[in-house]
N, C-alpha and C positions, 0 to 999 in steps of 0.2 A: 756717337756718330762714327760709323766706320769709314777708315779711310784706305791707300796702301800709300804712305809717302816715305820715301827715303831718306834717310837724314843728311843726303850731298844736295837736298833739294832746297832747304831749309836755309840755306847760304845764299839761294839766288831771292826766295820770296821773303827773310828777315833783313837780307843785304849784314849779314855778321860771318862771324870766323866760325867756322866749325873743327873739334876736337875729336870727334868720337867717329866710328867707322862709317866712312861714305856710303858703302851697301847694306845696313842696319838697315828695315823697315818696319813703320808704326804702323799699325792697323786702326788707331782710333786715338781721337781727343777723351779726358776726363777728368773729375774734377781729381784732386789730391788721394781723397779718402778712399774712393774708387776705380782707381788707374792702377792699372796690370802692368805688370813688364811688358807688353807693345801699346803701350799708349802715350800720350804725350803729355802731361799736366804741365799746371801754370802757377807761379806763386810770388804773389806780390804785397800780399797783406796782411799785418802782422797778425789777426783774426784766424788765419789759416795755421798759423806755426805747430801745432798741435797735430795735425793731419797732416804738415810737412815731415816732421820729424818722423813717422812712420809711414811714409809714401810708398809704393812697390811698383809707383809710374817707372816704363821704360827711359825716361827722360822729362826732364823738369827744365821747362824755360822762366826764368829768374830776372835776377839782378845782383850783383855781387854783396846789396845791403840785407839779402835775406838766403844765398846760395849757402852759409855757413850751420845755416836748419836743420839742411837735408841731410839724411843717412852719408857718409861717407862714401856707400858703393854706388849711392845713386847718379847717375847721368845728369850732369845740371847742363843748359847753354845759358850764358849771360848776356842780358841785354839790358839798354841804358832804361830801356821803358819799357817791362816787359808786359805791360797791360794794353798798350799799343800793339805791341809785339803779337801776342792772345786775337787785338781785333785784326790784323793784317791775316795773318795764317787760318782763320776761320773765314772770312769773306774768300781767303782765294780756294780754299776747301766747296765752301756752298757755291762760287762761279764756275769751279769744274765740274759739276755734277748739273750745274743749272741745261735744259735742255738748250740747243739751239736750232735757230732759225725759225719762220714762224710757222703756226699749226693751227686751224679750224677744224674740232671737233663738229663731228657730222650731225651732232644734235643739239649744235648750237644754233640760235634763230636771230641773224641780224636783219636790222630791216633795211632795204634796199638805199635808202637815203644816204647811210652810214658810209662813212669812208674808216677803212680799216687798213694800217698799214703793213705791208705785205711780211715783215717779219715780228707780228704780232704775233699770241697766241691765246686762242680763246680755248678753254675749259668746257666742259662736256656740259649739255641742259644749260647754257649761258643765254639770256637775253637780253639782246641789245636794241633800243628803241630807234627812233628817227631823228634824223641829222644829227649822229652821236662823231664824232670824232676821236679815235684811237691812233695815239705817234707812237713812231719807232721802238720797237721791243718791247713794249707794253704787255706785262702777262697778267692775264685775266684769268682764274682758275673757275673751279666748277660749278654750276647753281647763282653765278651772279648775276643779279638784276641792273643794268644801265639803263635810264629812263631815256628820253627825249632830250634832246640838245644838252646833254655829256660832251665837257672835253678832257680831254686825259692825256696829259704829255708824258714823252720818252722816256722810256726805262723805269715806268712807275708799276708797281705789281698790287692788282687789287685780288685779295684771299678769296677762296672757297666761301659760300653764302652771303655777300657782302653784297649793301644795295644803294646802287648810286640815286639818287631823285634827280628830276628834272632843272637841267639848269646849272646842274652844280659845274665847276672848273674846277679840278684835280692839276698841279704845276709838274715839274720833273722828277723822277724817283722819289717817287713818293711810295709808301706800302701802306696800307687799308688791308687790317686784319679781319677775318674770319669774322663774320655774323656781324658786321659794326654798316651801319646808316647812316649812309651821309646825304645833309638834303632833307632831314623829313619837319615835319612840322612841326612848328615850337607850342610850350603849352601857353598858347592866347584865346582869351574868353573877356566877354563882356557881360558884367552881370544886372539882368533889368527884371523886377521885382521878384525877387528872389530867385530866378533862373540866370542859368550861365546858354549865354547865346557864344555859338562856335566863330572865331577871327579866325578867314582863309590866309594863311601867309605865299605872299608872293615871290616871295625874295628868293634868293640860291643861297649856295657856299661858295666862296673861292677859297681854294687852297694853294698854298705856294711850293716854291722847289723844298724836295728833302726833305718832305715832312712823314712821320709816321701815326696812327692812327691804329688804336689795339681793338685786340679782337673783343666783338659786341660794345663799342662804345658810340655813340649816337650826339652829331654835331646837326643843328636844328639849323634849317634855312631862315633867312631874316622875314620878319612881317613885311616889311613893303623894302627895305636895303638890300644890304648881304654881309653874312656871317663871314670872317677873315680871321683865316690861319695862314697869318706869315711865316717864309721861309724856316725853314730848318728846326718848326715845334715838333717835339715830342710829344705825341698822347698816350698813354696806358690803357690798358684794358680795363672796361668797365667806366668809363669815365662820361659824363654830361657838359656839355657845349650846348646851349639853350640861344633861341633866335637873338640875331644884331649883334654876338658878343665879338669882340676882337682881342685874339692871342697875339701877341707881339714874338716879331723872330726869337729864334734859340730860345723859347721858353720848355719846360718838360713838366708835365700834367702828371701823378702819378694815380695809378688806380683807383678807383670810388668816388674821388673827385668830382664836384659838380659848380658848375658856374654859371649863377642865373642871369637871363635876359639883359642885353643892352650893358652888361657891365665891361670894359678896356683892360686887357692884363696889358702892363711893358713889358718891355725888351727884356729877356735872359730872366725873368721869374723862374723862379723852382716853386711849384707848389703840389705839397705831401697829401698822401694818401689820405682819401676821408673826407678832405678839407671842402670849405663850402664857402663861395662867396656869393651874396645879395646880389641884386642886379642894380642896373645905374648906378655902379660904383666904379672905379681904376682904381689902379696901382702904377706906380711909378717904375722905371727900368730899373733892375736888379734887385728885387725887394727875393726873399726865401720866405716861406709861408707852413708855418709845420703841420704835420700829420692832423688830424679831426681838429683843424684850428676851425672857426666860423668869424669869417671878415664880414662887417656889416656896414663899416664905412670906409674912404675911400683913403689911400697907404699915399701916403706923398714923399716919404723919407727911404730912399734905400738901404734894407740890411734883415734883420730877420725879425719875424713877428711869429706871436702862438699863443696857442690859450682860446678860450671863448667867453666875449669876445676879445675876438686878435689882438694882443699888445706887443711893443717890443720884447722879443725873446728875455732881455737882461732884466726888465721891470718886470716880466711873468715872474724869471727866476729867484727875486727879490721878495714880491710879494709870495709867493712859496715857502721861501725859506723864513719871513716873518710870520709866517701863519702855523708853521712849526713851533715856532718858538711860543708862540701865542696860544697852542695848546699846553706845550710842556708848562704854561705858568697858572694853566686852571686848575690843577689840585694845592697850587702856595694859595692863590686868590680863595679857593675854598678855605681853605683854612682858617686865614685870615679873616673871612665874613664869621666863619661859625666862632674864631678866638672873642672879636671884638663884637660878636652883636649884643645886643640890649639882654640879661638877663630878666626873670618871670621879678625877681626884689628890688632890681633897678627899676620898672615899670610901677612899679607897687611905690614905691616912694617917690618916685614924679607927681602919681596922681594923689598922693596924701599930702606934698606940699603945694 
């Protein structure tokens, strides 16, 4: 990312002491391994100390539990939470470059119905359906499709090819990544003598404040309900949200993820890449869900589960570590059958007495 920011700047937007020359200027954020003398890196994890100890960053914002890593000559600022520190200084990075005020691209087509708020900004080839509603600073980029009675609260930014369906409710700052459908139809079929007859789903989506949604992942309108993502989920790229499902606030979805039909995640679920849960199932608030785990019944116990199917993490880890063991003792067991089986004269003298 290129920037120009000065390091007397860095005292008003981290709110910390600065050390090093007020008129110094960075040109750009990067990671450790690949930050120049004008860039700014970030080091918070012991995973990095390798790429620490050789950094050539203009400057390293830290913590004083890992500032002792870095090269000697290197620039460090210390901060009590520097991974906080990383998200304050990049959000005010991307809000200064963010355009302002609102803009309709000339080839965008809303339909007369629509109320559009005047410091909105639509994206080029954007279509917007009838009786769509768009609030306050709402940025809508290029190629997006909004059907018919869309609502879309303040400050929510939907990406470049991204397609609302009819009906859906998008809540406050919310961001809908690139190529992802929200709104469309879940997979319902009825099947009568040996064919699959099409179920039209009627339902929407509501989505809440603060939610994120990655690029090309696809949340399914409910069959006759509605699909609900409460406040402040996380979804990843690539990820499945199938009709009637309910995400519970502060949950984070990660990539590949799919969660069938009518199934309830709670509150603050973390669930890993891969992972797969049945439908008509829940989970309870704060349960963690590992990478390619497959839940197929429903979690009532908070804490972590993995494996297929899902078990608690501690009883996967268990049975794992017995089933090692349980190989290491099949060449004694071999042994032992070929030491002690029947020989060809033991056999021989059975059936002669």
């Amino acid at each position: 990312m290129s920037i120009a920011l000065r390091f007397s700047e860095l005292h008003s937007i981290l709110n910390v002491d600065t050390v090093a020359p007020s008129e110094r200027i960075f040109t750009g954020v990067a990671p450790l391994d690949q930050a120049g003398p004008d860039d700014i890196a970030f080091f918070f994890r012991p995973e990095f100390t390798a790429a620490a100890r050789n950094t050539r960053a203009g400057l390293v914002i830290t913590s004083t539990a890992f500032a002792d890593y870095l090269p000697p000559q290197t620039p460090r600022l210390c901060h009590p939470d520097p991974e906080e520190a990383m998200a304050t200084l990049l959000e005010y990075l991307a809000m200064r470059t963010k355009p302002q005020g609102g803009a309709i691209h000339h080839t965008a087509s809303i339909a007369p119905s629509s109320t559009i708020a005047k410091n909105a900004r639509i994206g080029a080839g954007t279509i917007i359906g009838e009786h769509v509603h768009i609030g306050d600073e709402v940025e809508i980029g290029a190629r997006v499709v909004i059907e018919d009675g869309v609502t879309i609260g303040e400050g929510t930014v939907i990406e470049s090819g991204a397609v609302i369906r009819s009906g859906t409710v998008i809540g406050k700052r919310c961001r809908i990544g690139s190529g992802a459908v929200i709104g469309s139809e879940g997979f319902g079929f009825i099947e009568r003598n040996g064919r699959y007859r099409h179920l039209y789903h009627v339902g929407n989506v509501v989505i809440g404040d603060d939610v994120e949604v990655g690029a090309n992942s696809c949340v399914d309108r409910g069959l006759l309900g509605t699909t609900i993502i409460e406040d402040g989920v996380k979804i990843d790229n690539l990820v499945h949200i199938a009709h009637n499902v309910v995400i519970g606030e502060h949950t984070a979805i990660a990539a590949q993820a799919g969660i069938a039909g009518s199934t309830h995640v709670g509150k603050r679920n973390r669930i890993g890449g891969q992972a797969g849960l049945t439908g008509h199932i829940s989970t309870c608030d704060d349960v963690t869900i590992g990478a390619q785990s497959g839940v197929s019944k429903s979690i009532t116990q908070p804490g972590e589960y993995s494996g297929t199917p899902a078990v608690p993490l501690q009883r996967r880890l268990r049975s794992e570590a017995a089933l090692r063991q349980l190989v290491e003792l099949v060449p004694i067991i071999e042994s032992l059958a070929h030491k002690f089986a029947p020989k060809p004269t033991d056999q021989l003298r059975d059936e002669q007495e």
